[in-house]
SETOR-741853 format. One record per residue (C-alpha): residue number from 1; residue in three letters; x, y, z. Coordinates in steps of 0.05 Angstrom, whole numbers, padded with zeros to 5 digits. Layout:
BEGIN
k, r, east, north, up
NUM, ALA, X, Y, Z
...
// end
This chain:
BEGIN
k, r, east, north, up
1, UNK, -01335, -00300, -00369
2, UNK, -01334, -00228, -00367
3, UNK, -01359, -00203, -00306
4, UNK, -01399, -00134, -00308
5, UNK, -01369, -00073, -00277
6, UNK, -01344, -00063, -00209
7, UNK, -01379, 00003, -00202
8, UNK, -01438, -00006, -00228
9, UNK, -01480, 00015, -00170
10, UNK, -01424, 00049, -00128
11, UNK, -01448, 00111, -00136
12, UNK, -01521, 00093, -00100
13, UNK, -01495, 00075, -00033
14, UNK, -01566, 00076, -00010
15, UNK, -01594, 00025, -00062
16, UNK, -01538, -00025, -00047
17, UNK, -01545, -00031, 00030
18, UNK, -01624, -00040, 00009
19, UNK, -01607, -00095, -00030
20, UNK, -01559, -00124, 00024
21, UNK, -01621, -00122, 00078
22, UNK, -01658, -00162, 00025
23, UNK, -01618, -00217, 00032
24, UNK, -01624, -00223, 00101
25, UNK, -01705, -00207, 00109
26, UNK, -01750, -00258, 00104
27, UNK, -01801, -00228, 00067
28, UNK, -01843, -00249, 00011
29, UNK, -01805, -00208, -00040
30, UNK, -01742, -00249, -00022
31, UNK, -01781, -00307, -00017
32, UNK, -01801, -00298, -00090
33, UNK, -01734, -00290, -00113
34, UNK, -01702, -00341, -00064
35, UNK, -01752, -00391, -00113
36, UNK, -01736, -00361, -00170
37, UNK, -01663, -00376, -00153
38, UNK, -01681, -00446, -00138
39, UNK, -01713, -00468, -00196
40, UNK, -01650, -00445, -00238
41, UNK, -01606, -00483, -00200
42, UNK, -01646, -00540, -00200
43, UNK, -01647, -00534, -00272
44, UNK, -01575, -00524, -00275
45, UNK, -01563, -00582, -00223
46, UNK, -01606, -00640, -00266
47, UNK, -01580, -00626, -00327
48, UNK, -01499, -00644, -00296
49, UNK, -01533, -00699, -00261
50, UNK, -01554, -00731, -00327
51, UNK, -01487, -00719, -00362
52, UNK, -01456, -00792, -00364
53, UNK, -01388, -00753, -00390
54, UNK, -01333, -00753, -00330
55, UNK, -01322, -00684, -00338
56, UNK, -01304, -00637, -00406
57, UNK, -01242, -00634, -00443
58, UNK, -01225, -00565, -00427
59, UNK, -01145, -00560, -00416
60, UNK, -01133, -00542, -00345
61, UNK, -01091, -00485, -00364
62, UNK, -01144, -00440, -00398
63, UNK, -01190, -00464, -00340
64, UNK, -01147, -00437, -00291
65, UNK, -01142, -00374, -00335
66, UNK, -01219, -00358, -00317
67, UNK, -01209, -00348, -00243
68, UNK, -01149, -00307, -00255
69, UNK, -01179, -00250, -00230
70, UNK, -01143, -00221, -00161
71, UNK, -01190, -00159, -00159
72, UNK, -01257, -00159, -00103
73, UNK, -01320, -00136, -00127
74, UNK, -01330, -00069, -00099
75, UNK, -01408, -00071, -00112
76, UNK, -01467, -00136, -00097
77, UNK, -01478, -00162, -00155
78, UNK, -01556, -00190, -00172
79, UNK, -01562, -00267, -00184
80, UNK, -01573, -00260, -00254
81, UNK, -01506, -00222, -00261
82, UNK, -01471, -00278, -00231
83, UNK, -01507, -00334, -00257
84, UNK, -01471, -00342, -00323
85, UNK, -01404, -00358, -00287
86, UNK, -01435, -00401, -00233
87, UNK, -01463, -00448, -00296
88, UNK, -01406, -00434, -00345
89, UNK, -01347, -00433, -00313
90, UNK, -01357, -00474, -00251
91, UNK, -01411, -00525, -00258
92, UNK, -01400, -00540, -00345
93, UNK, -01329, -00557, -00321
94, UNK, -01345, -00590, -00248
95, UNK, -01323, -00662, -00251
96, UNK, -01393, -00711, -00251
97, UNK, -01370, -00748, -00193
98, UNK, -01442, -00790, -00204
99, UNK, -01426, -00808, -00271
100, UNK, -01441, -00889, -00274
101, UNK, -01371, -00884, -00316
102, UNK, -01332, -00844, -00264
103, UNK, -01303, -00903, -00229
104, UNK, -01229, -00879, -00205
105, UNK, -01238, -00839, -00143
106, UNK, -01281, -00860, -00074
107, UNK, -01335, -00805, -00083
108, UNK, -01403, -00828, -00119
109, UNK, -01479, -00809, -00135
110, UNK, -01515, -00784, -00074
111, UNK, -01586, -00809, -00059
112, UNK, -01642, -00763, -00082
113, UNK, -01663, -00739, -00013
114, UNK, -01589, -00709, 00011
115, UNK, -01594, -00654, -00042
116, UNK, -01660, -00621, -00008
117, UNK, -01641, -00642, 00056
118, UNK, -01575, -00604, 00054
119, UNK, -01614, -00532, 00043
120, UNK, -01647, -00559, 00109
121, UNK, -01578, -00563, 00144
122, UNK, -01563, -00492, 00108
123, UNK, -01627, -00465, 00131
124, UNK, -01621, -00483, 00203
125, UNK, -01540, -00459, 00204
126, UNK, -01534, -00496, 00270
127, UNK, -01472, -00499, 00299
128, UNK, -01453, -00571, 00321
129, UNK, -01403, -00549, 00381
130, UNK, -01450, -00531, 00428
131, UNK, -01521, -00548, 00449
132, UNK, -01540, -00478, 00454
133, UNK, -01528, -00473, 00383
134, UNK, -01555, -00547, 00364
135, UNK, -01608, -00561, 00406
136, UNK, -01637, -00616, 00371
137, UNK, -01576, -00640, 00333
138, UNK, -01542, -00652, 00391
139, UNK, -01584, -00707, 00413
140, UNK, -01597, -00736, 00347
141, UNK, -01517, -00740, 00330
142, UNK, -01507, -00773, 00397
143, UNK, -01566, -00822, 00377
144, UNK, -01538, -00831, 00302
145, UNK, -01466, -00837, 00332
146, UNK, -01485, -00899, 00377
147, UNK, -01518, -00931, 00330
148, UNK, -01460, -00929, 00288
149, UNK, -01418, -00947, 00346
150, UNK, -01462, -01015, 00355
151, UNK, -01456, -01033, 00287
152, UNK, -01385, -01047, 00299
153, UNK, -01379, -01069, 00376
154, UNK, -01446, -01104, 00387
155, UNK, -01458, -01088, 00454
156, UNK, -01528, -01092, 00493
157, UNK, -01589, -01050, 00496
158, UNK, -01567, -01035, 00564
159, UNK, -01492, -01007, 00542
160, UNK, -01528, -00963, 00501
161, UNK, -01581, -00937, 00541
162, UNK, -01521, -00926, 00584
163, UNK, -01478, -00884, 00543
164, UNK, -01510, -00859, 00488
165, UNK, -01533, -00784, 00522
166, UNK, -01494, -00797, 00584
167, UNK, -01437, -00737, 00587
168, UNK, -01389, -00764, 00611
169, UNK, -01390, -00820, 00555
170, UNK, -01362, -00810, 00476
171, UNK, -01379, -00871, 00440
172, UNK, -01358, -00830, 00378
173, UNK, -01343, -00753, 00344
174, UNK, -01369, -00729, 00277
175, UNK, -01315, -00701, 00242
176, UNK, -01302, -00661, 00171
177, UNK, -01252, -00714, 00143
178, UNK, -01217, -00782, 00147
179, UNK, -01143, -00749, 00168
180, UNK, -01172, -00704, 00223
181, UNK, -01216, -00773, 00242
182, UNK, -01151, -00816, 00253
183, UNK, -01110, -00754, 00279
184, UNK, -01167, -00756, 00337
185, UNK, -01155, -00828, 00358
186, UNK, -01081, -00816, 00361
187, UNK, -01089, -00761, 00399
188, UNK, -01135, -00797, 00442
189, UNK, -01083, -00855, 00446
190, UNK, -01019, -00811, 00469
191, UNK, -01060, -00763, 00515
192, UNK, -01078, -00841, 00556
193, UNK, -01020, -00867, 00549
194, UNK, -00986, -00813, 00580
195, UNK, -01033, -00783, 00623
196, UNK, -01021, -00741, 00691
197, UNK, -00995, -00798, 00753
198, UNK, -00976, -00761, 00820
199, UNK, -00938, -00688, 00807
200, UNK, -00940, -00693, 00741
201, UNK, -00985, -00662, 00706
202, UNK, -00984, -00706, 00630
203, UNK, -00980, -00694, 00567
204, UNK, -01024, -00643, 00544
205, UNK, -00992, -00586, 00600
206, UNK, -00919, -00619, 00593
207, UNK, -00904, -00635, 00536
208, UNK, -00886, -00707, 00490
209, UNK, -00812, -00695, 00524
210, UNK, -00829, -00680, 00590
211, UNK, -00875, -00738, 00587
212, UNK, -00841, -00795, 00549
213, UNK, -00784, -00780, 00606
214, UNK, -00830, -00784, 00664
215, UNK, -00845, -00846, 00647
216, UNK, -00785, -00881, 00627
217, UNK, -00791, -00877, 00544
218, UNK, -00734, -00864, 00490
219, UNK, -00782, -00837, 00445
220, UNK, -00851, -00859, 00419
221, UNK, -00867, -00891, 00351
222, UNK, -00938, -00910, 00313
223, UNK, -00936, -00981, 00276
224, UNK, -00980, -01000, 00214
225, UNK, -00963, -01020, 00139
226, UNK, -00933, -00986, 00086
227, UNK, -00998, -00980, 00051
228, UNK, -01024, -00935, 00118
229, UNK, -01063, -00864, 00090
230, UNK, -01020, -00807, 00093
231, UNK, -01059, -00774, 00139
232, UNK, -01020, -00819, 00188
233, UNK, -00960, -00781, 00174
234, UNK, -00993, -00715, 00188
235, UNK, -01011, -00748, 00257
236, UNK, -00940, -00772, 00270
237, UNK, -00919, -00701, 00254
238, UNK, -00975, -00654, 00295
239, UNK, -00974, -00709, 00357
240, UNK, -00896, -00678, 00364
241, UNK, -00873, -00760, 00342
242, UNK, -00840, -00735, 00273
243, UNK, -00857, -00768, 00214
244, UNK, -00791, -00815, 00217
245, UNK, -00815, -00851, 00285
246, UNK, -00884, -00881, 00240
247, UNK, -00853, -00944, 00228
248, UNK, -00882, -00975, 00158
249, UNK, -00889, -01049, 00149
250, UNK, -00884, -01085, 00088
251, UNK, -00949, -01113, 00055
252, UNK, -00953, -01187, 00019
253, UNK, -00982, -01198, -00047
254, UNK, -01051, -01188, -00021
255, UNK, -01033, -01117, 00016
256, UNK, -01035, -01147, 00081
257, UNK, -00992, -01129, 00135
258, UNK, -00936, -01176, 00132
259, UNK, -00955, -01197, 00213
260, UNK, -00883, -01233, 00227
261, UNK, -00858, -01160, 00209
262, UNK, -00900, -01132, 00255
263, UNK, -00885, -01171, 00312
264, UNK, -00810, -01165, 00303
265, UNK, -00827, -01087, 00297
266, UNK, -00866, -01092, 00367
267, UNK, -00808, -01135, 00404
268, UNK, -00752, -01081, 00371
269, UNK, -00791, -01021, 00398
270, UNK, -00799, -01048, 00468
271, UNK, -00726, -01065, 00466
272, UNK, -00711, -00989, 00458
273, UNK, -00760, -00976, 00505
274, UNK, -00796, -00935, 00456
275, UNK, -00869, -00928, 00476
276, UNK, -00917, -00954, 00413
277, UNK, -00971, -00906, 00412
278, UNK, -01018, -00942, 00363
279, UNK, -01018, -01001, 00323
280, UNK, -01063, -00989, 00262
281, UNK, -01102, -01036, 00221
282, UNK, -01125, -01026, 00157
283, UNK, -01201, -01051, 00129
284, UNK, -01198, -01019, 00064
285, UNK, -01130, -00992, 00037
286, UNK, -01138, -00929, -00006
287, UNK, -01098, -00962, -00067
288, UNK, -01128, -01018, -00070
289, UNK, -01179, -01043, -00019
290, UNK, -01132, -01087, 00022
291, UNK, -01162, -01105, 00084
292, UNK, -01107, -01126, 00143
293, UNK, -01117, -01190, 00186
294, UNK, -01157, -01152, 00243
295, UNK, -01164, -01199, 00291
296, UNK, -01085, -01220, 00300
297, UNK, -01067, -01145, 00296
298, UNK, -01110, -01135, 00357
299, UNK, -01076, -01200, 00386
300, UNK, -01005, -01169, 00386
301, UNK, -01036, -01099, 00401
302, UNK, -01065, -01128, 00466
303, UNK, -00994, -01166, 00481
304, UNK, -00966, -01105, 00467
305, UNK, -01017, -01062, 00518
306, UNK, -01022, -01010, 00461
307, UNK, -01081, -00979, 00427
308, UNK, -01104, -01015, 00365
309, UNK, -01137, -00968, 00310
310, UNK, -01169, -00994, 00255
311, UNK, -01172, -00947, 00196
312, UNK, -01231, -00971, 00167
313, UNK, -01250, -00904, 00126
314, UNK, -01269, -00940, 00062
315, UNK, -01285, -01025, 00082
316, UNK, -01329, -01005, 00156
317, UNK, -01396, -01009, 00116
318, UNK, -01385, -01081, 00103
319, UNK, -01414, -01089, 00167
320, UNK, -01472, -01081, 00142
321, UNK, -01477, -01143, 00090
322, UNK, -01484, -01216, 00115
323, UNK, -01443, -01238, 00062
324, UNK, -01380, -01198, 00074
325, UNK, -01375, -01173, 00145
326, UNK, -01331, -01230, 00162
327, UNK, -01278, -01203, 00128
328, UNK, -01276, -01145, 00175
329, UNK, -01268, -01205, 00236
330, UNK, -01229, -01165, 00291
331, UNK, -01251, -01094, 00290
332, UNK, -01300, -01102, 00341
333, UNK, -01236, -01106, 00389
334, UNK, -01206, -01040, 00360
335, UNK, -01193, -00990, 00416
336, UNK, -01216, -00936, 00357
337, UNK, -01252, -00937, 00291
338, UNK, -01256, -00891, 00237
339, UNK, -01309, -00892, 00174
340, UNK, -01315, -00847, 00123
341, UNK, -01391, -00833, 00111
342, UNK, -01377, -00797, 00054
343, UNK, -01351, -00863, 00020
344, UNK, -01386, -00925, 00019
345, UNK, -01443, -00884, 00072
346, UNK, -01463, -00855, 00006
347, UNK, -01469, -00780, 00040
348, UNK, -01444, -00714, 00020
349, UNK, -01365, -00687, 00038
350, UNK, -01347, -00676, 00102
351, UNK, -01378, -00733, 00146
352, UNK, -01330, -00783, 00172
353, UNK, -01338, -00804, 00249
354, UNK, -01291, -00839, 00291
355, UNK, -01309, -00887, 00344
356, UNK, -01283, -00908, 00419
357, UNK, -01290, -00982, 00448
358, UNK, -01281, -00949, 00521
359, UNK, -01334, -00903, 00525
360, UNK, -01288, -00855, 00572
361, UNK, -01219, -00857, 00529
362, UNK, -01243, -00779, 00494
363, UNK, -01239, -00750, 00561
364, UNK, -01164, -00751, 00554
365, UNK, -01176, -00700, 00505
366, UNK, -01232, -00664, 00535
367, UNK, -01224, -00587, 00534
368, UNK, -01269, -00531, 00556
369, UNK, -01293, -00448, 00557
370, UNK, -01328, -00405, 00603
371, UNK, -01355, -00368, 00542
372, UNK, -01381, -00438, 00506
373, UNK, -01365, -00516, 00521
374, UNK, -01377, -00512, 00599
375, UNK, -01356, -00577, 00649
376, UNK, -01422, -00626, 00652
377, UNK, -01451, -00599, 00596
378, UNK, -01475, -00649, 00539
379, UNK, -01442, -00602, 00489
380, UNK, -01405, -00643, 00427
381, UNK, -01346, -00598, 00418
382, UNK, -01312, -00607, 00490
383, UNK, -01286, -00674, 00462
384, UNK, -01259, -00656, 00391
385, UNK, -01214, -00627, 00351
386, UNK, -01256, -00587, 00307
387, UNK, -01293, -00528, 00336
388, UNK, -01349, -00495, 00305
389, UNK, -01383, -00540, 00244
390, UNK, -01441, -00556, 00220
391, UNK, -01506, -00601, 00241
392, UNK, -01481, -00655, 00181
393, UNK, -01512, -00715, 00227
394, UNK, -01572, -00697, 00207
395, UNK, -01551, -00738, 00139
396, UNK, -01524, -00795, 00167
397, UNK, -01590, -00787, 00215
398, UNK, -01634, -00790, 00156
399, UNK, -01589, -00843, 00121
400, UNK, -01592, -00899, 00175
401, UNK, -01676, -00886, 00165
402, UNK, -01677, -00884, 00096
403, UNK, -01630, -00926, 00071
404, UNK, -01624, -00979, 00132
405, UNK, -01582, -01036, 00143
406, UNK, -01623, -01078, 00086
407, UNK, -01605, -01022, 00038
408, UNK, -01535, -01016, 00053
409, UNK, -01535, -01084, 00051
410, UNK, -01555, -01083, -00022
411, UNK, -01503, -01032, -00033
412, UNK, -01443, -01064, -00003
413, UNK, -01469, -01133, -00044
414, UNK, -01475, -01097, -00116
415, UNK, -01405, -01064, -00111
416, UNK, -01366, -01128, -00099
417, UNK, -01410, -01160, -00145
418, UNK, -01387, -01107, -00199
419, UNK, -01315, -01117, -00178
420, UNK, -01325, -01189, -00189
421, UNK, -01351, -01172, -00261
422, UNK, -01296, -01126, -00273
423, UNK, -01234, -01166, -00249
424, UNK, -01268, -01228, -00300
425, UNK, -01266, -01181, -00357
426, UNK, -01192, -01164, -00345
427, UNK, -01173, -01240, -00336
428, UNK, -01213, -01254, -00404
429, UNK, -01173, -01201, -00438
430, UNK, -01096, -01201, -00465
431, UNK, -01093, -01125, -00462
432, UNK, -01099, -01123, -00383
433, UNK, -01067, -01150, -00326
434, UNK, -01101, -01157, -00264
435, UNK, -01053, -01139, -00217
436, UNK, -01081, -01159, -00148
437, UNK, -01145, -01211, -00134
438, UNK, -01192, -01153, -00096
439, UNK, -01207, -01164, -00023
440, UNK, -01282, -01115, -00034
441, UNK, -01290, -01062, -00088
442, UNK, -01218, -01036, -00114
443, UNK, -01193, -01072, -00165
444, UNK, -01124, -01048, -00204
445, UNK, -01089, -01071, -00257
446, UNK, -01043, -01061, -00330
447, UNK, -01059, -01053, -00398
448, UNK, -00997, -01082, -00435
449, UNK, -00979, -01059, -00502
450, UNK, -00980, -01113, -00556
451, UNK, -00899, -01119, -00560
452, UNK, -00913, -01139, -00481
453, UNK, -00963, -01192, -00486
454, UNK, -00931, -01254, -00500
455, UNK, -00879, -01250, -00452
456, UNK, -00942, -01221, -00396
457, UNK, -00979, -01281, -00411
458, UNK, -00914, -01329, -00394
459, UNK, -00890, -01293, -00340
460, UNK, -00824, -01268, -00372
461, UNK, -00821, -01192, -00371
462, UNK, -00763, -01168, -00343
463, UNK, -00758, -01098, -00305
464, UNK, -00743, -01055, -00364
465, UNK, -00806, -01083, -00390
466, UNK, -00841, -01058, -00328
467, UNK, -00807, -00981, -00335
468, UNK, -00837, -00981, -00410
469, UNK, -00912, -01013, -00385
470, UNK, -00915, -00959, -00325
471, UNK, -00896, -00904, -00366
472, UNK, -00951, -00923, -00428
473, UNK, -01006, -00940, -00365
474, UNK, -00989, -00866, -00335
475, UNK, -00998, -00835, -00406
476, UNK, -01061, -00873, -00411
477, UNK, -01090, -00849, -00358
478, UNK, -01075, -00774, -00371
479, UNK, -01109, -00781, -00435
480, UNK, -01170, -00815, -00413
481, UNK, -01176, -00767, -00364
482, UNK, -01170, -00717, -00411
483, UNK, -01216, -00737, -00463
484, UNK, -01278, -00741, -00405
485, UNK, -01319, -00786, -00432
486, UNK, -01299, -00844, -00370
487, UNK, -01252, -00845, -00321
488, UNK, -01198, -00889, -00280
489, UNK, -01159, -00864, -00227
490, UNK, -01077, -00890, -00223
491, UNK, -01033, -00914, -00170
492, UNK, -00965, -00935, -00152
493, UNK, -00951, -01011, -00126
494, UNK, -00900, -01055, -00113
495, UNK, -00897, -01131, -00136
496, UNK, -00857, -01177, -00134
497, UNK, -00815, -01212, -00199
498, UNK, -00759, -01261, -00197
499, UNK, -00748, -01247, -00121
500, UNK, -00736, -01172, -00141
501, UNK, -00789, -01107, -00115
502, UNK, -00812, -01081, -00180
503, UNK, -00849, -01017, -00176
504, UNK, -00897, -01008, -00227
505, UNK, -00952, -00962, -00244
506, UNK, -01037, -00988, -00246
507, UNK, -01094, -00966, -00256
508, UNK, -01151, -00964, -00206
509, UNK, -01219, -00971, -00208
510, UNK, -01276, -00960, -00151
511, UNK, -01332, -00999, -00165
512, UNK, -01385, -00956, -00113
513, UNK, -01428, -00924, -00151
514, UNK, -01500, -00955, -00154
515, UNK, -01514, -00930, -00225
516, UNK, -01447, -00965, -00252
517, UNK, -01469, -01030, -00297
518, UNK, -01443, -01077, -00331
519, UNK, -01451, -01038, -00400
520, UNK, -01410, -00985, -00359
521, UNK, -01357, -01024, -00341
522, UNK, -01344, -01043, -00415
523, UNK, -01354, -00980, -00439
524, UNK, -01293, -00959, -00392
525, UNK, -01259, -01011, -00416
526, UNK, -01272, -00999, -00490
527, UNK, -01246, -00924, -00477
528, UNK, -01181, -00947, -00459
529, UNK, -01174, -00995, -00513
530, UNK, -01184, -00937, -00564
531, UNK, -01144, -00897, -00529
532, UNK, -01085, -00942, -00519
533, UNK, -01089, -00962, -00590
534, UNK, -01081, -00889, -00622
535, UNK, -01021, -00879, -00572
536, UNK, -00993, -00940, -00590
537, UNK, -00994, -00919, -00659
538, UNK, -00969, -00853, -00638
539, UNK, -00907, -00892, -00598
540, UNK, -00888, -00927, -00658
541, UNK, -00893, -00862, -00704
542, UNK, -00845, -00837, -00649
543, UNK, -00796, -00898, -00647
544, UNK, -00778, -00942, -00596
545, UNK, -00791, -00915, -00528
546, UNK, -00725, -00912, -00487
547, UNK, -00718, -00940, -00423
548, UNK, -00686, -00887, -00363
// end
């Protein structure tokens, strides 16, 4: 897209900061134009809504080559002037996230009230930190926040009453993302665990060093599987622990924490008198949806006198179904929490919220300014790690009304039901490989190439076999991708053959999106099947692909 001039009003100084007013004024001239605006967005944003296509072929390359373009604008441009890039460079080429067929990644279709209610949020620009900035939003996250909180820990009327606006009391923090979510309760974690005793003055003013010396540690060390998000790493790393101290346990065939592993892990670190900031639990692995055994993590956690965190980002909204909460048994004694709303909550980016069992553990954290979080004050930000952000509770607000627990319910229900579906499809055909029974709504698996299949079905392959399946499974996946008419996302496991790890590549589908049938899940299916066929012609065109 060629954009018009960058002078093209630079010589009329006078009629540009006009037009820069405009945007500002709420008059009924802007207000005309501000509608005008509207209605060709919201022409714009039905029309990609409706596209069932994952996203268009165009080669990344060549898309890149659009935004190119180093150079500012010197002069405003109008909103017809920039229109034609907004719709044909950005949103044409935008992946549809929504698409029924777009069933790889953990983002889906957004219910039909978020969209006006987010020029709401934009409109009001309030500024969660403070309550002079969020004067109603305050309140209402605190209120959304504990009932959150309840879902998972169940306590009384009372508790709540209690805690809920009481300032001295965090029963849970809005946050932008899952990492910053989890780096919170870690940093919650250390800040208690080594917290000021007599002279000194703990962590936060001292210093990990100072502090693990004070009281008698060789270091300190954070204990979950190998299957852990990465953002556990970055935690490890920021929290001054270094990345090498997060001590990874193997998973079983199910992705569980392997819990003899973990104990010996526990016993090892307390030998070395290395303090165990955290033991995490995991209630919804990114890969693959493995939920950990909960309940005996928080057994040796408690042993242990450590903090238990449960990651539960992607499973916690199986709370809300009477069918499968009891698979989440255990989090309800979880010293932290974190869930994703923007996953399973079914609300836009950048709401995940993170949850305390001890009202009180955030003060450890607690910071404040003269200038804008004051001591006493009811103001959100004293107790996080974000600053400024937006009022996003008032989504997850309107989502607990709207939706409710019977609607989540009937979420949670249909996407395990789909998985079900989907994993019976794969066992009735020879081209997959279901790789994994699925705890909730992951599922991965193979497609094996037709010189594969006999020896798949009776268990024979041997690990060059696997190095030739990964390789045509990764190429798969590029192309399907590619194409845009569905898509499946890949990952990276480990299995075990003959007594031997064999690493092997899958692919992975999330089965979240309400608007995702049956028909949808064949069609995605079907894709593959065309596509592996014309690159298994291709391979043998090519010859015999060589094992390295």
């Amino acid at each position: 897209m060629n954009y018009p001039s960058r002078n093209f009003i630079a010589s009329q100084p006078c009629q540009a900061s006009k037009r820069i007013m405009q945007l500002f004024n709420p008059s009924a001239q802007s207000q005309l134009v501000e509608q005008a605006i509207e209605e060709k967005l919201a022409v714009l944003a039905q029309a990609f809504l409706h596209e069932n296509l994952s996203t268009t072929d165009i080669d990344f390359e060549h898309l890149m080559e659009r935004f190119s373009d180093s150079e500012l604008p010197r002069a405003p441009f109008e909103f017809e002037q920039y229109f034609p890039s907004l719709a044909e460079d950005i949103v044409t080429h935008a992946v549809h996230t929504s698409s029924p067929r777009f069933i790889g990644h953990m983002t889906s279709a957004l219910p039909y009230f978020v969209r006006p209610l987010a020029k709401l949020v934009t409109a009001l620009n309030q500024n969660a930190v403070k309550v002079e900035t969020a004067k109603s939003l305050s309140p209402c996250e605190r209120q959304s926040l504990g009932r959150m909180h309840r879902l998972i820990y169940q306590y009384s009327t009372d508790f709540y009453k209690q805690h809920i606006h009481n300032h001295q009391s965090t029963l849970g923090i809005l946050v932008s993302g899952g990492t910053v979510a989890n780096i919170t309760a870690l940093w919650c974690a250390r800040n208690n665990a080594l917290g000021a005793r007599g002279k000194f003055a703990g962590v936060e003013q001292e210093g990990l060093s100072a502090a693990l010396s004070f009281y008698g540690y060789k270091g300190a060390t954070i204990i979950g599987s190998n299957l852990m998000h990465y953002s556990f790493d970055k935690a490890a790393d920021l929290l001054g622990i270094g990345s090498q101290n997060l001590i990874k346990i193997p998973v079983d065939d199910r992705n569980h924490i392997d819990l003899k592993l973990l104990h010996q892990a526990v016993l090892h670190c307390q030998s070395q008198r290395k303090l165990i900031l955290a033991i995490i639990g995991i209630a919804g692995t990114t890969d693959a949806g493995g939920i950990d055994p909960l309940h005996d993590i928080a057994s040796i956690a408690r042993s242990a006198k450590t903090h238990f965190h449960v990651d539960a980002a992607w499973g916690d909204p199986l709370l809300f179904s009477r069918q499968h909460r009891h698979k989440l048994a255990g989090i309800e004694q979880a010293d932290s929490v974190t869930i994703d709303g923007h996953k399973q909550m079914y609300l836009p980016m950048g709401i995940v919220m993170v949850f305390f069992r001890n009202p009180h553990l955030a003060k450890a954290i607690e910071k404040s300014a003269s200038y804008t979080i004051r001591n006493g004050s009811l103001d959100l930000g004293k107790r996080s790690l974000e600053g400024s952000r937006p009022g996003m509770a008032l989504f997850l607000h309107a989502a607990l009304n709207l939706i409710g627990v019977e609607g989540y319910e009937f979420l949670i229900d249909e996407g395990l039901r789909k998985t079900q579906y989907m994993a019976e499809r794969i066992r009735t055909m020879p081209e997959f490989e279901l790789i994994a029974k699925p705890d909730i709504n992951l599922l991965v698996y193979q497609y094996i190439p037709e010189p594969f299949r006999e020896r798949a079905t009776h268990k024979q392959l041997i690990k060059s076999d696997y190095c030739v399946i990964s390789r045509f499974n990764e190429r798969l996946q590029k192309v399907q991708r590619q194409v845009g008419r569905t898509f499946i996302s890949r990952t990276v496991k480990s299995i075990r053959h003959f007594d031997q790890e064999v690493t092997i590549v899958a692919l992975r589908a999330v089965l979240a999106n309400p608007l995702t049938s049956e028909t949808d899940i064949d069609a995605v299916l079907d894709d593959q099947l065309q596509i592996a066929a014309r690159l298994e012609i291709e391979t043998s065109l090519e010859g015999p692909v060589r094992v390295v």
